[in-house]
N, C-alpha and C positions, 0 to 999 in steps of 0.2 A: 502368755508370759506377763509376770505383771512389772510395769513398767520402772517399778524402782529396782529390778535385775538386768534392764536392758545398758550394755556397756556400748558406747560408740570408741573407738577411737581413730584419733588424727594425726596421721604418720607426715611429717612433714622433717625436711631439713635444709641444708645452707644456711637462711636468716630465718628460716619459719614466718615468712609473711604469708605465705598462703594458709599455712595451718595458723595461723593469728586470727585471719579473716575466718574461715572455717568457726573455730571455736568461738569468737565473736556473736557467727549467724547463727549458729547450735542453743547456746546459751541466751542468746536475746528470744528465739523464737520456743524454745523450749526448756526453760530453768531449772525443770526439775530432774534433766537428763543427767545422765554420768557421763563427761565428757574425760577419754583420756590421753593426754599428749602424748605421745610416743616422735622422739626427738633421733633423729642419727645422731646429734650432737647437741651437746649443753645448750648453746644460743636457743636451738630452733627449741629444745623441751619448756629452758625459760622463758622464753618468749609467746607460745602456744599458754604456759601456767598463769603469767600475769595478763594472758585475756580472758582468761576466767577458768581453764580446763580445773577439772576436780584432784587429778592429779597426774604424774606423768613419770615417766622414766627415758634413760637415754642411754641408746646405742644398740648393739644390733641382739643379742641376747635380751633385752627387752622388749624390742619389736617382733623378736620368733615366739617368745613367750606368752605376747599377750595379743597375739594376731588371732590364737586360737581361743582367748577368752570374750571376745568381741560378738557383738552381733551386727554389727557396722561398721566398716572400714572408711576412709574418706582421707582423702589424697590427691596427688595428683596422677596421672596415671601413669608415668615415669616410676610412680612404688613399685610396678608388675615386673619392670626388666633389669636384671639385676646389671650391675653398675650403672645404676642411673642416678639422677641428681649429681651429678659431675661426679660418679664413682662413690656415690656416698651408701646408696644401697647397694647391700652386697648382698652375693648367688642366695645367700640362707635364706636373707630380709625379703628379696623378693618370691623366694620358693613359699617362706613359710604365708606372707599374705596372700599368694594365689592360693596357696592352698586352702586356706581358712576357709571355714562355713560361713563366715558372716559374707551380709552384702557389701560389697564394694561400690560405694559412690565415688570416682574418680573423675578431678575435674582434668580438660585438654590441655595437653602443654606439649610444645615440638621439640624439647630436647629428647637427647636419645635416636632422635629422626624419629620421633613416632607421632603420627600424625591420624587422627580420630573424624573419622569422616561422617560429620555433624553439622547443625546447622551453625554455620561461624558466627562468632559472637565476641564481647569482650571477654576478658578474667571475671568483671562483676557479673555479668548476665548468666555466665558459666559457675559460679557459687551461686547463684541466686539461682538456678535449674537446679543444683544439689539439695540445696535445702529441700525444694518442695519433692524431691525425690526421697528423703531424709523422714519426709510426712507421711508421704505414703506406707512406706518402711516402718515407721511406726504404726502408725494404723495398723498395718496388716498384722504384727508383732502382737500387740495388746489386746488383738480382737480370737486372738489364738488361746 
C-alpha cells in the first residue's frame, strides 16, 4: 500500500484529550500521515482538528462510515463496548469499529469496568506503546 492511501483514524469523545494526545504523537512522529478525527461530539472532533488531524467528522454515522475506510483505528478501548465513554458510543459505533478490517490500537482505560490485563503503566507510557505499535503497522502496510 503506498503510504499516501493509508487513513489512521482517532475516535475519541467527552473533551477529546486522549485523541488530542494521539493526533499529537501521530503527527509529530509521522507528518505525512492522514490522520482522521472522528469525534462522538463537536468538542472531542474540534479538539483532536486543532492538534493537527487532517480532517474529521462528528457523531456516530461518521464514526460507522469511516471505521470501514480506515487502516488504523486508535482509541481508547472503551470504543469496543457500546455505551462506553459515559454512553457516548453507541451499539452501531462500537459494532461498526469491531468490525472494521483496520487495526485497532487501543489505549487502557477502566471505565465501562474493562480492564486490560497489561503491563500497568501511566496514560503516557500507554500512547507512547501506541505509537510504536502505530510503526510497526505501518511498516508492515507499506512493505505490502
Amino acid at each position: 500500500m503506498r503510504r499516501e492511501d493509508i487513513i489512521v483514524a482517532v475516535v475519541d469523545g467527552l473533551g477529546g484529550g486522549i485523541g488530542k494526545s494521539l493526533v499529537e504523537k501521530l503527527k509529530k512522529s509521522w507528518p505525512w500521515l492522514h490522520v482522521r478525527a472522528l469525534g462522538t461530539n463537536s468538542g472531542a472532533t474540534a479538539r483532536m482538528l486543532k492538534a493537527g488531524a487532517d480532517d474529521g467528522a462528528t457523531g456516530e454515522n461518521a464514526i460507522v462510515v469511516n471505521a470501514g475506510k480506515a487502516q488504523m483505528i486508535l482509541g481508547v478501548v472503551t470504543v469496543l463496548a457500546a455505551n462506553g465513554l459515559l454512553g457516548e458510543i453507541t451499539p452501531a459505533m462500537a459494532l461498526a469499529i469491531g468490525e472494521s478490517e483496520a487495526v485497532k490500537i487501543l489505549v487502557p482505560m477502566e471505565r465501562c469496568h474493562i480492564r486490560v490485563a497489561a503491563e500497568p503503566g501511566t496514560v503516557t507510557q500507554c500512547l507512547d506503546r501506541a505509537m510504536e505499535l502505530v510503526g510497526e503497522e505501518l511498516d508492515r502496510l507499506t512493505r505490502e
